[in-house]
C-alpha positions in Angstrom: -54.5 46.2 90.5 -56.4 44.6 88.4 -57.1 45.4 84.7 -58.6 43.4 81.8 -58.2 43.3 78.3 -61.1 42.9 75.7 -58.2 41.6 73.0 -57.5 38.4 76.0 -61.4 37.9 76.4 -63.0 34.7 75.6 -66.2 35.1 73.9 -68.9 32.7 73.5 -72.6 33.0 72.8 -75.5 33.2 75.5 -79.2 31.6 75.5 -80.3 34.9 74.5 -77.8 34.2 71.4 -76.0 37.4 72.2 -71.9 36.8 71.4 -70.2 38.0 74.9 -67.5 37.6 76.7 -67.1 38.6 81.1 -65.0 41.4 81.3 -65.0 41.8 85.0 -67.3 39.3 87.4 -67.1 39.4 91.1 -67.2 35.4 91.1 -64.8 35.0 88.6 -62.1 37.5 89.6 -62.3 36.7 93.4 -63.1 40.3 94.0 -65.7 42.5 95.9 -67.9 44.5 93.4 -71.8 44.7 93.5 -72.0 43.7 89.8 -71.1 42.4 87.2 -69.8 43.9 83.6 -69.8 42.1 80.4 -68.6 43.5 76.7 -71.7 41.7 73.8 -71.8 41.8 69.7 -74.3 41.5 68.4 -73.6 40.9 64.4 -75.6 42.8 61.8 -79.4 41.9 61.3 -79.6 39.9 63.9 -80.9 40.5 67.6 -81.0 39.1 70.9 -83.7 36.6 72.2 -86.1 38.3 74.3 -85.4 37.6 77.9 -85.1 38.7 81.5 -83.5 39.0 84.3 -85.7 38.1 87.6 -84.0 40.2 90.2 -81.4 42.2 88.8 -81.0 45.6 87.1 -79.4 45.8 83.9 -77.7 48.4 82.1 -76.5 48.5 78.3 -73.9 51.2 77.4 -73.8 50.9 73.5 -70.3 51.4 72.4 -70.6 50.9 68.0 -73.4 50.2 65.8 -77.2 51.3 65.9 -80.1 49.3 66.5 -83.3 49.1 68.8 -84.1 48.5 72.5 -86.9 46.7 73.0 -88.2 46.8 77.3 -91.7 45.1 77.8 -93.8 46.9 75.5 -91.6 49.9 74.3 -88.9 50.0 71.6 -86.1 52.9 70.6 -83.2 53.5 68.7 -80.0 53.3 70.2 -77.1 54.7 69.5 -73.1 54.7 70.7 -72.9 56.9 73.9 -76.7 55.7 74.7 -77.1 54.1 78.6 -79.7 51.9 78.4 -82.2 51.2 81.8 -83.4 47.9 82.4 -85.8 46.9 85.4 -85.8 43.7 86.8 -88.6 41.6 85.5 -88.4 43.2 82.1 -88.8 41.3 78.8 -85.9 43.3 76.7 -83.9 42.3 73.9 -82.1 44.2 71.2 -81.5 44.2 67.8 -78.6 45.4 65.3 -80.1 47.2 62.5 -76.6 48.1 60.4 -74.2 46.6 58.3 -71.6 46.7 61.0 -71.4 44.4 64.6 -73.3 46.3 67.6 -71.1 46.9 70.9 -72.6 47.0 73.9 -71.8 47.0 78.0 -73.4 45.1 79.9 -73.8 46.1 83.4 -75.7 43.9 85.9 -76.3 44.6 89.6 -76.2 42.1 91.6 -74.1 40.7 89.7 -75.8 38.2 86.5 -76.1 34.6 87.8 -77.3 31.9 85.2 -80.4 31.1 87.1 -81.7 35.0 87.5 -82.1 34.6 83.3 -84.7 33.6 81.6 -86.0 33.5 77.8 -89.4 35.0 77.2 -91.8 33.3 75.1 
């Protein structure tokens, strides 16, 4: 069994400047899995670069906090319980519009590999 623990997570911050940490990884854990689950902050009034992932599908589950989604061309609020779609290909990135850190899931399939990310211009 394995289980992790968020409070034993070692965060650090992404090219996209999003604060996360690799809650579960298929590489990292030595175990099968088709993708790959990260927990990100994102502080208040600030956002995420915008940037993509080439081949993969990413999911956001936001957890605490509001802000807005942006995918290529279309932005909405989000809010905690919200699942959040992202195609591969997709400029996206996200920013926290309260006074209080913004939790989110990130879910990749395949699982995220450093050279499947890119920042948009």
């Amino acid at each position: 069994m394995l289980i992790k623990s968020l409070k034993k997570c070692e965060y650090f911050q992404v090219s996209d400047e999003t604060v996360l940490c690799e809650l579960l990884h298929p590489v990292n854990e030595n175990i099968e899995m088709g993708c790959s689950v990260a927990h990100a902050i994102i502080e208040p009034g600030q956002a995420s670069l915008p940037h993509k992932l080439k081949s993969s599908v990413e999911i956001y589950f936001i957890i605490e906090g509001e802000g807005i989604m942006h995918i290529d061309t279309e932005s909405r609020d989000v809010k905690p319980g919200d699942a959040i779609y992202i195609p591969p290909g997709s400029s996206q990135w996200i920013e926290n519009t309260t006074k209080n850190n913004l939790k989110f899931l990130c879910v990749v399939t395949p699982p995220w590999r450093e050279e499947d990310e890119e920042l948009c211009d």
